[in-house]
N, C-alpha and C positions, 0 to 999 in steps of 0.2 A: 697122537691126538686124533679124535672122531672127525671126518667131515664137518658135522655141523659146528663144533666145538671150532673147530679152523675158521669157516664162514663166518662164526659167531665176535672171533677174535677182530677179524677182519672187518665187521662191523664193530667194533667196539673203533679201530682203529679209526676208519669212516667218522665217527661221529666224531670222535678228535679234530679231524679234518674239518669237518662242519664248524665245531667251534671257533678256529682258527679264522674261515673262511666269512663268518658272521663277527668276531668280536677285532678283527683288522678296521672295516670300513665303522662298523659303529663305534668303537674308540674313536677314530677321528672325529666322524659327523656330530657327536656329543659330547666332546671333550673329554679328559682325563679328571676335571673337576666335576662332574655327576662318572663317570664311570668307575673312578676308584672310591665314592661315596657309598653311606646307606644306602642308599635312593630311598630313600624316605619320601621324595615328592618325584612328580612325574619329572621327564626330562623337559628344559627350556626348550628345545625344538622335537619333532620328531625325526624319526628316522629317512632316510629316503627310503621310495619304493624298493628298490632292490635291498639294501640292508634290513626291510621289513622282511621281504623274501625269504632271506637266508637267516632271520630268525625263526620265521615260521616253520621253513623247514628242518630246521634244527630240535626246534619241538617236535616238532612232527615224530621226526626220527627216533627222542628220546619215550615216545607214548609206544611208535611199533616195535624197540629194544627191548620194551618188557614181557613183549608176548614171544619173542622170537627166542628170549632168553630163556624162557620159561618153557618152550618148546627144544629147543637145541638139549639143553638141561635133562629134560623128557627122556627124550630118545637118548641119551646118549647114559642114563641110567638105567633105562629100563632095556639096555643094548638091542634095541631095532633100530639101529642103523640100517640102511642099506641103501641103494642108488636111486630109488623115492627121494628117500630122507636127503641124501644129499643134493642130490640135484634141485630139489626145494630148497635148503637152506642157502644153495649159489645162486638159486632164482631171487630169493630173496635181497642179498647182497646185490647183486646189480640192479636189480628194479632199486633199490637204495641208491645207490651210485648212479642211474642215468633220472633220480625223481628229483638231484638237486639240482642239476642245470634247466631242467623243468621248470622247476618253481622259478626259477632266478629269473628266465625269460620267460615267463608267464605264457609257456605253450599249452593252454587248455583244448582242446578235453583232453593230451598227453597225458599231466601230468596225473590226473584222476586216477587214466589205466596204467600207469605206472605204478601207482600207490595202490591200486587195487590188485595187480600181479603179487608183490610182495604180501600183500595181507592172505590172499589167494595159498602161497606157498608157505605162508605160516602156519591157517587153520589145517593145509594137511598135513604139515609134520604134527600137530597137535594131534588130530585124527588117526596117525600113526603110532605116538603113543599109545596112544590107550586099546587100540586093537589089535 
């Protein structure tokens, strides 16, 4: 398997982790009767700040998987791999991995340049494809 294809995996696994880590406390703070519902109506309470947190990071995560996938994907068909490509797609992967305890403690401006390194390292494996 490709560099990025492994990194790629590894965030896939990541966002598992995300899931887990957002759907433990909001299960509780919302009950199992709206959470195993439609949700057809909004919930009786909201969220706390921190399980807001680690939803939002959780999307977050799921908007930058589509570009990163699309890039990983890229390179690894169109075989320019090389230690660019990699070393972007592991840049990537950890800016993911230190942007959720970011969010969680609401360490601004961190979390920004954290999300911004990973988007950083995805526009160039993208620019790597194609050139």
């Amino acid at each position: 398997m490709s560099p990025e294809l492994t990194a790629l995996t590894l965030a896939a696994l990541l966002q598992a982790l995300q899931f887990a880590l957002f759907a433990i406390p909001a299960n509780r703070e919302l009950g199992p009767g709206y959470t195993m519902s439609a949700r057809d109506r909004d919930p009786s309470r909201p969220l706390s700040d921190k399980a807001a947190r680690l939803q939002r990071a959780l999307n977050n995560h799921f908007e930058g998987l589509i570009l990163f996938t699309i890039a990983c994907v890229a390179i690894t068909l169109a075989d320019k791999s090389n230690a660019l490509t990699a070393a972007c797609a592991f840049t990537y992967l950890g800016a993911r991995t230190l942007y959720v305890p970011a969010y969680y403690y609401g360490l601004n401006p961190w979390r920004s340049l954290i999300w911004a390194v990973g988007f950083l390292a995805t526009l160039l494996m993208l620019l790597a494809a194609i050139l």
